[in-house]
N, C-alpha and C positions, 0 to 999 in steps of 0.2 A: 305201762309196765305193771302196775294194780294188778292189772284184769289176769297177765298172763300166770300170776299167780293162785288164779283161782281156774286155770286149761289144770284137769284133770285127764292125765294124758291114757294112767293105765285103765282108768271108769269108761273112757273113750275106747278105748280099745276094747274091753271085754263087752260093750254093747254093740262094736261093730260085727263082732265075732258073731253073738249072738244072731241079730237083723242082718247078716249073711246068708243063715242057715246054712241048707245044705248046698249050695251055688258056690262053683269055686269065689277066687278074689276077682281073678278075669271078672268072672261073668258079671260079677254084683259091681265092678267099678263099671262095668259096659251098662247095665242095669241103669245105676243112677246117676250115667254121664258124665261122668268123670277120668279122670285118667288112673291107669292101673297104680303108675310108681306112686301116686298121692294117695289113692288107698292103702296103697302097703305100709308109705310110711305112716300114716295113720293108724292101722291096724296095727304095725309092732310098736306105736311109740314113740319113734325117733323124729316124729314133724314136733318144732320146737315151740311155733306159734298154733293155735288155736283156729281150726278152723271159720270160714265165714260162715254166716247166717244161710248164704244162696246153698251153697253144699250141705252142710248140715240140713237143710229143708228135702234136696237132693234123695240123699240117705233115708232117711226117715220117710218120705211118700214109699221110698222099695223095700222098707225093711220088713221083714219077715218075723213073728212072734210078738211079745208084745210090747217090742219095742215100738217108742212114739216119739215124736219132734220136743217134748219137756224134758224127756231124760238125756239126749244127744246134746241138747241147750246146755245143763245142767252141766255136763261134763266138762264142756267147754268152756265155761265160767260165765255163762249169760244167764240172767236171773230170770226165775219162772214169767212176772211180771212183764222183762223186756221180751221172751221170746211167745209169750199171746200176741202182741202188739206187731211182732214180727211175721207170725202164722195169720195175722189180721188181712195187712198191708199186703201177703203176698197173696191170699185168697182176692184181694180186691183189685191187683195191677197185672196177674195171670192172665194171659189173654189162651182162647180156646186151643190156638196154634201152640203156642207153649207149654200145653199141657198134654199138648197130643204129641209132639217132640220131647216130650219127659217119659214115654211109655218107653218101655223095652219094644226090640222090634217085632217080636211076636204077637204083642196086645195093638201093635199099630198096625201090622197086618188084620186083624181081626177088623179092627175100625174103617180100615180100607176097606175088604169083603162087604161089610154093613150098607159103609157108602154105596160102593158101587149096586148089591141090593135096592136101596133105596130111590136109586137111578132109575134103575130098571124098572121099577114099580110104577116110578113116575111117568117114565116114557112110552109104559101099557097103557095108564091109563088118558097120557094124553092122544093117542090113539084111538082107544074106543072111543074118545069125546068126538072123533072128527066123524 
């Protein structure tokens, strides 16, 4: 009960506004995976409990300016200290697949292109080998 006394709901809110930018709510909940009604009520305020760590990390990989993962923390009432430790653990248990599922679908289409590129590079030159 402590903690949800330190959810700064409207600091939450005018950073989401911000790491929006110019992308509607749609986009930026589609963006960082999320469902649109939990962005919204997040952005006006009315979510009563503080979000998680997982989302709040979410947010902050897609936010736009100079919004970053300590100010989002910060809001939420997790201390600078718990969310390094937080930013730590999830740079260490991210596996590749789950970070390529974390892109918007535009940046995953690109990674596909590459891939597929890369295929193809490969399957020339195992050719000329033969």
């Amino acid at each position: 009960m402590a903690e949800n006394n330190r959810w700064k709901k409207k600091i939450f809110s005018m950073l989401l506004c911000e790491a929006k930018g110019v992308r509607s709510w749609r986009q930026f909940a589609a963006d960082c995976d999320i469902s649109y009604v939990q962005m919204r009520k997040l952005a006006l305020g009315t979510q009563e409990n503080p979000p998680r760590p997982k989302l709040i990390r979410k947010v902050a990989s897609h936010a736009f300016g100079e919004i970053d993962l300590e100010d989002l923390m910060f809001a939420a009432g997790i201390h600078t200290a718990d969310s390094m430790s937080l930013r730590e653990s999830a740079e260490t248990t991210e596996s590749p697949i789950d970070k390529y599922r974390s892109l918007p679908l535009k940046e995953r289409k690109t990674v596909d292109k590459f891939i597929e590129f890369l295929l193809s590079t490969s399957e020339k030159e195992q050719q000329s080998d033969k």
